[in-house]
VEXMI-670814 format. One record per residue (C-alpha): residue in one letter; x, y, z. Coordinates in steps of 0.05 Angstrom, whole numbers, padded with zeros to 5 digits, always signed. Layout:
BEGIN
AXYZ;...
% end
This chain:
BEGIN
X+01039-00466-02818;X+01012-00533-02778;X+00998-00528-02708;X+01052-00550-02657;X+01035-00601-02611;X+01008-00594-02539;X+01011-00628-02473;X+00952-00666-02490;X+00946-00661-02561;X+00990-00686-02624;X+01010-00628-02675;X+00993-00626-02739;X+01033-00662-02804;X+01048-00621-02867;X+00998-00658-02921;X+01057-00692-02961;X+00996-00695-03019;X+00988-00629-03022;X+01056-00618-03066;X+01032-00657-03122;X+00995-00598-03153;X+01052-00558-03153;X+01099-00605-03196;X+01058-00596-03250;X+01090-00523-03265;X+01136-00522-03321;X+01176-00482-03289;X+01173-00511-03229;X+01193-00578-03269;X+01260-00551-03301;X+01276-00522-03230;X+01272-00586-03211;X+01311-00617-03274;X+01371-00564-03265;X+01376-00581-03188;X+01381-00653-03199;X+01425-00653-03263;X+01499-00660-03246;X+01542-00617-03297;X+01613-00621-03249;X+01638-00562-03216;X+01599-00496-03230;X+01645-00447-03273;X+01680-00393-03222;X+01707-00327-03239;X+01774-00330-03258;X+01804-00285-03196;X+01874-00260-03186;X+01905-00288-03125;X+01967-00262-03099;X+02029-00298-03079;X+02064-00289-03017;X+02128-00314-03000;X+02155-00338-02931;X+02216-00283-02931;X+02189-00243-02866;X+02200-00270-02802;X+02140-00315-02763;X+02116-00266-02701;X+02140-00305-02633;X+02086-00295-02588;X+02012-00315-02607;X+01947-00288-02565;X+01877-00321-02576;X+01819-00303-02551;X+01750-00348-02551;X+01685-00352-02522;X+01620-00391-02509;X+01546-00369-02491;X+01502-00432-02459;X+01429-00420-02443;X+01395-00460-02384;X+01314-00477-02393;X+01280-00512-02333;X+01236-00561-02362;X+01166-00546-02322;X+01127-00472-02320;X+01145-00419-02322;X+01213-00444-02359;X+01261-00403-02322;X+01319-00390-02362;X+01388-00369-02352;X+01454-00355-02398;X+01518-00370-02371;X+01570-00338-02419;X+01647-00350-02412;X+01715-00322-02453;X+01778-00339-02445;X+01852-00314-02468;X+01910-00352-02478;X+01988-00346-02492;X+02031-00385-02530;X+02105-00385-02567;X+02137-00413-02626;X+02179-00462-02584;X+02111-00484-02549;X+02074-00492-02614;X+02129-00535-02650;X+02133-00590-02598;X+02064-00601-02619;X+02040-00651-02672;X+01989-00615-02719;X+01956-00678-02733;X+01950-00704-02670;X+01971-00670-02609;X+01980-00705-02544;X+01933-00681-02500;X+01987-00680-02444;X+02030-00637-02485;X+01970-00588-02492;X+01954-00588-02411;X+02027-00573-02400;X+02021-00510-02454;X+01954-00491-02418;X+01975-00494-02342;X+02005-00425-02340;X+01979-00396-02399;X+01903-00389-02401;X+01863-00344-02371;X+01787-00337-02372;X+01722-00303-02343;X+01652-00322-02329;X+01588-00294-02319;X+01512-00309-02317;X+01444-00270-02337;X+01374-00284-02313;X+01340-00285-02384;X+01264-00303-02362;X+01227-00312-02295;X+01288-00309-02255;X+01297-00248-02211;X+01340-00209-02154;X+01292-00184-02114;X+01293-00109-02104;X+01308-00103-02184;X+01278-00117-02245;X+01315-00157-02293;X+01326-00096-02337;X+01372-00058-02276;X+01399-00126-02252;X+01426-00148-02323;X+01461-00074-02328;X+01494-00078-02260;X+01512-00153-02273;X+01549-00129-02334;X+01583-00068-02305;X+01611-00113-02240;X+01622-00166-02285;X+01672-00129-02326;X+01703-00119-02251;X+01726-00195-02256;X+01769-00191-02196;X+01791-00259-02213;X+01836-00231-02270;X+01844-00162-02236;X+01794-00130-02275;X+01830-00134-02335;X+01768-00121-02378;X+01752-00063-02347;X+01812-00031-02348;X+01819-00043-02425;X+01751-00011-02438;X+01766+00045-02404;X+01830+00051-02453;X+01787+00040-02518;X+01729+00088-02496;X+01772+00139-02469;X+01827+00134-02516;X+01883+00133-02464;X+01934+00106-02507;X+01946+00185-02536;X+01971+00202-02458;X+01899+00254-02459;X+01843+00216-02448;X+01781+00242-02488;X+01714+00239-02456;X+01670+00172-02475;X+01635+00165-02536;X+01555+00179-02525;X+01494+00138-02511;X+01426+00141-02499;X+01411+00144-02417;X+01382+00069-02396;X+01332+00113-02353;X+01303+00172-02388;X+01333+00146-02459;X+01360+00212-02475;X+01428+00220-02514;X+01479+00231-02458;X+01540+00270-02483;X+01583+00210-02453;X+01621+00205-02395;X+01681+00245-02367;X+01760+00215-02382;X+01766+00157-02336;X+01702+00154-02296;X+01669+00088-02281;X+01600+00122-02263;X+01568+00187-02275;X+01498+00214-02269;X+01452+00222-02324;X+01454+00307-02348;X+01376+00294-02356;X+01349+00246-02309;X+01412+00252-02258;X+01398+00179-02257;X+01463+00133-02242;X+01503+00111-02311;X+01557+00064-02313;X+01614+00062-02369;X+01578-00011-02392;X+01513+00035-02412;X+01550+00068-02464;X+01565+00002-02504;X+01481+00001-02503;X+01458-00061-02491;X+01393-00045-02453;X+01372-00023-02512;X+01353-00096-02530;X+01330-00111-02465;X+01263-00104-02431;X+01235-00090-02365;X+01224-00163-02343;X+01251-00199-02400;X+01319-00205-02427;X+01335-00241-02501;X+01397-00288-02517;X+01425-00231-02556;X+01452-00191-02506;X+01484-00246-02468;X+01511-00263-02532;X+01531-00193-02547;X+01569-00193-02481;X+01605-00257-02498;X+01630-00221-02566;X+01658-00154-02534;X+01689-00188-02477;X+01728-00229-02531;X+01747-00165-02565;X+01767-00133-02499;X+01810-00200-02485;X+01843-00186-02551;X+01859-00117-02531;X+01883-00128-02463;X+01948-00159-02489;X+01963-00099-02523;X+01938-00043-02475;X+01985-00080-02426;X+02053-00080-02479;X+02038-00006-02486;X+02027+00013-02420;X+02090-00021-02397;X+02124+00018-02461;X+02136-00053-02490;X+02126-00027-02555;X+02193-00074-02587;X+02158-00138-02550;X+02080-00114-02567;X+02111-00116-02648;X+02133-00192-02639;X+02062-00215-02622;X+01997-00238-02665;X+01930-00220-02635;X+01873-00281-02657;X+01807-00274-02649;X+01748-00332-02668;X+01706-00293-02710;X+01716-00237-02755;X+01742-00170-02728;X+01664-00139-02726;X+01618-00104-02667;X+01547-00094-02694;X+01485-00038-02675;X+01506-00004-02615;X+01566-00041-02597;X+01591-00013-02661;X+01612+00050-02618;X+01680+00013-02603;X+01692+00005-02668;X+01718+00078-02690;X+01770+00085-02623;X+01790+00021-02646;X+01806+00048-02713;X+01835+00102-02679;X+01886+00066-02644;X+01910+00030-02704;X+01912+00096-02738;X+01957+00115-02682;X+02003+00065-02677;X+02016+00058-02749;X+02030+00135-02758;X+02080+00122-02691;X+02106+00079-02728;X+02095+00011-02682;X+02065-00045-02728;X+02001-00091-02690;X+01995-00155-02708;X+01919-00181-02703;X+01870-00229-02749;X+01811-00248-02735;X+01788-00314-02765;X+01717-00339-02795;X+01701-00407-02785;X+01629-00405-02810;X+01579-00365-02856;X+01583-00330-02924;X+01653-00316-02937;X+01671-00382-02918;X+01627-00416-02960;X+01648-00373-03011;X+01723-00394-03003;X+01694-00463-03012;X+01672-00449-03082;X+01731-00400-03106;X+01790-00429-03066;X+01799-00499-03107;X+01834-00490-03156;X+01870-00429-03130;X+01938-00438-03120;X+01977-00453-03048;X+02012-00393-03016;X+01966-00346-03047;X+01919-00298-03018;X+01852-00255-03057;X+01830-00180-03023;X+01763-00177-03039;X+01734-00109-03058;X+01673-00077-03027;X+01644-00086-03088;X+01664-00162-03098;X+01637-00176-03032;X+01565-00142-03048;X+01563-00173-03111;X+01597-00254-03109;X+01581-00262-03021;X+01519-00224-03005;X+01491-00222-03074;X+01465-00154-03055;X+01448-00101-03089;X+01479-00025-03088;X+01479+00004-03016;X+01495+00069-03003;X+01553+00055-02957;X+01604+00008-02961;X+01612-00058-02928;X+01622-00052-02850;X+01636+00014-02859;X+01597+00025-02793;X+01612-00049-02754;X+01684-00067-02779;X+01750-00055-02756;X+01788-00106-02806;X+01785-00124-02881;X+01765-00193-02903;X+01826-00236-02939;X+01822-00311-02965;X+01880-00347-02955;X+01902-00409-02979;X+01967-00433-02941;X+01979-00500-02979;X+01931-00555-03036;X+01886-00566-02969;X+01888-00508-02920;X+01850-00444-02931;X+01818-00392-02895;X+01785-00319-02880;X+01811-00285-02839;X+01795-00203-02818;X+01867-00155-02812;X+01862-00077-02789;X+01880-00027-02832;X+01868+00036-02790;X+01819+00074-02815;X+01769+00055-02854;X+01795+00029-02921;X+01765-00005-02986;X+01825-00045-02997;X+01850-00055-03058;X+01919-00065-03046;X+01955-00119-02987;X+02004-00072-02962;X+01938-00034-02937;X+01927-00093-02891;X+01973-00078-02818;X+02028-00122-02816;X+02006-00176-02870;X+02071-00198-02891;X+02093-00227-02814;X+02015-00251-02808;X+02019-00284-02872;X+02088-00316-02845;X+02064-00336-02778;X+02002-00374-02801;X+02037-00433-02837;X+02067-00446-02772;X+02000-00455-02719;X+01960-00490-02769;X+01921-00556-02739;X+01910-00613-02788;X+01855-00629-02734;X+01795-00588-02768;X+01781-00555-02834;X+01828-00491-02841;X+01837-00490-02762;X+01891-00462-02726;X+01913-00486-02659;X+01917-00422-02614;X+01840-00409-02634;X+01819-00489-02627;X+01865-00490-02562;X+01822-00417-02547;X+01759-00460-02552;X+01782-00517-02514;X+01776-00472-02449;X+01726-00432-02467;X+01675-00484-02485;X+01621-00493-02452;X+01590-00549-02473;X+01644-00588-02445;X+01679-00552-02391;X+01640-00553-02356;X+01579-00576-02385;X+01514-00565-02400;X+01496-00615-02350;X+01539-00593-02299;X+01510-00519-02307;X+01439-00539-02303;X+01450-00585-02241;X+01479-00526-02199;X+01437-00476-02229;X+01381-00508-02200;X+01335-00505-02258;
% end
């Protein structure tokens, strides 16, 4: 590895000499040959892709849920360093979304959608060299997170929805919270009585808030704080967005008006390491529902990474209004190119089943759909509600960006926060 420049010093250049030697491998030479050589498109394996038709009914109400994460370096020692991290949730209808030109949409047309429609909450984390004083950034970032779930700017919505996933509320008997390792003496508390926001520590009797048990101080140290866990926030917030829709339908007993509405979420429908420990109530619920018989409509769509370059490669030549479940074992073998595991995929982190869709000759995507509990798909019907999905996504396609969809670009429109407001912006009133 060269060394990296200095404040008085240049750093040091990679010899470009030095990989002369190494072309003189013959192996090394017909690497080099069969990267070069242009034989056309590599063979795929033929796959079986699955029509669907357009017979079930588009679902009328659409909820999308985005987010952004923003760090903030000062430029001189000690390079104080913040992370401003925002989500947002917003409603839209059929009728809304057909006024709108998929090509180009007016942007007055998408203000006027917007202006009563869009919600969304912010926050901010001292990362490095910033402090409150009194705490160390370890207890400040904990209590930041557990008042800003609190929002009081959208009623503590949050909150009150992770309080009905940990708890499991939707059953009418609330079961105790799942358990966590205490942030103080870092030994496994049972979890927290039904409903409570705080509780001492059975060990330590030191103070625990409902936020400890989703576990992120345990990527945090005493003085220091990484990107990941503002980032983490910014990912279960979205998720509680997503949910907060639907705790509210149910709640109100709005179970005819909760079946009439799709649930999008940027990203796939995942929580990883220790925020995994939403991921079996959430399961639960959609166990529940199903078996009540009331049908939840939610995808969660990929815009970057494997899967999606893996579309890239299989979806060509596949046929419009199709759709291909990938296996556990497809997904291993043809995405991750990994070898046998002795659990399944996300088995542990997911709470929806990868599908590629292809919608028409130039609009395809992966998306994530629930099917309860945990499933190796091999059938579409295991999917929750895939037939009214399927339906509803011809209709809030953009032509703007590669397999987009408007309710998750218009998601990141107000989330973003590298444009509203900027980076700039943030820095300038941040005072670093």
């Amino acid at each position: 590895m060269p060394y990296k420049p200095g404040n008085r010093l240049p750093g040091e250049r990679a010899s470009k000499l030095g990989h002369l030697d190494v072309i003189k491998s013959e192996l090394v030479n017909r690497l080099i040959d069969e990267f070069e050589h242009d034989e056309g498109e590599a063979e795929v394996e033929p796959l079986v892709w699955e029509e669907f038709g357009e017979e079930a009914t588009p679902l009328r109400l659409i909820f999308a849920v985005d987010g952004s994460m923003q760090p903030i370096v000062s430029t001189t020692p000690p390079y104080k360093e913040l992370s401003f991290v925002k989500t947002s949730l917003i409603r839209l209808d059929q009728v809304a979304i057909s006024r709108v030109d998929q090509k180009a949409p007016h942007p007055l047309q998408l203000r006027d959608i917007l202006a009563d429609s869009a919600i969304y909450h912010a926050t901010v984390f001292p990362m490095r060299a910033v402090s409150i004083p009194g705490l160390s950034n370890y207890d400040a970032v904990r209590r930041i997170i557990f008042e800003s779930m609190q929002d009081e700017s959208i009623d503590a919505q949050s909150f009150k929805t992770l309080k009905w996933l940990a708890y499991e509320k939707w059953t009418g008997k609330p079961t105790q919270s799942p358990n966590f390792e205490c942030p103080h003496c870092r030994k496994d508390v049972g979890g927290l009585p039904p409903d409570a926001n705080t509780g001492p520590c059975p060990h330590c009797k030191g103070e625990l808030y409902l936020t400890d048990m989703l576990g992120f101080h345990l990527e945090m140290g005493e003085d220091a704080v990484p990107q990941t866990v503002a980032t983490a926030y910014m990912l279960v917030h979205e998720t509680l967005f997503l949910f907060t829709g639907i705790r509210h339908f149910w709640e109100a007993k709005k179970q005819k008006v909760l079946e009439e509405c799709l649930f999008l979420k940027d990203g796939p429908l995942t929580l990883r390491s220790q925020y995994s420990k939403l991921v079996i109530p959430i399961r639960r619920f959609f166990q529940y529902s199903q078996e009540h018989g009331i049908t939840i409509h939610m995808a969660g769509q990929e815009k970057t990474g494997a899967f999606v370059d893996h579309l890239e490669k299989i979806g060509k030549h596949a046929p419009p209004k199709t759709v291909f479940l990938p296996s556990n074992d497809y997904i291993r073998r043809e995405v991750q190119s990994a070898p046998e595991r002795a659990e399944p995929y996300g088995i542990r982190t997911n709470y929806g089943n990868k599908l590629f869709v292809k919608t028409d000759p130039h609009h395809k995507m992966v998306i994530s759909i629930p099917t309860g509990e945990y499933k190796d798909s091999k059938e579409l019907t295991d999917l929750i509600g895939i037939n009214r999905i399927l339906a509803t996504l011809p209709t809030i396609k953009s032509h703007r960006h590669e397999g987009a969809l408007l309710p998750i670009q218009l998601a990141n429109g107000v989330a973003s926060l590298s444009t509203y407001p900027s980076a700039a912006v943030l820095k300038m009133f941040a005072g670093i």
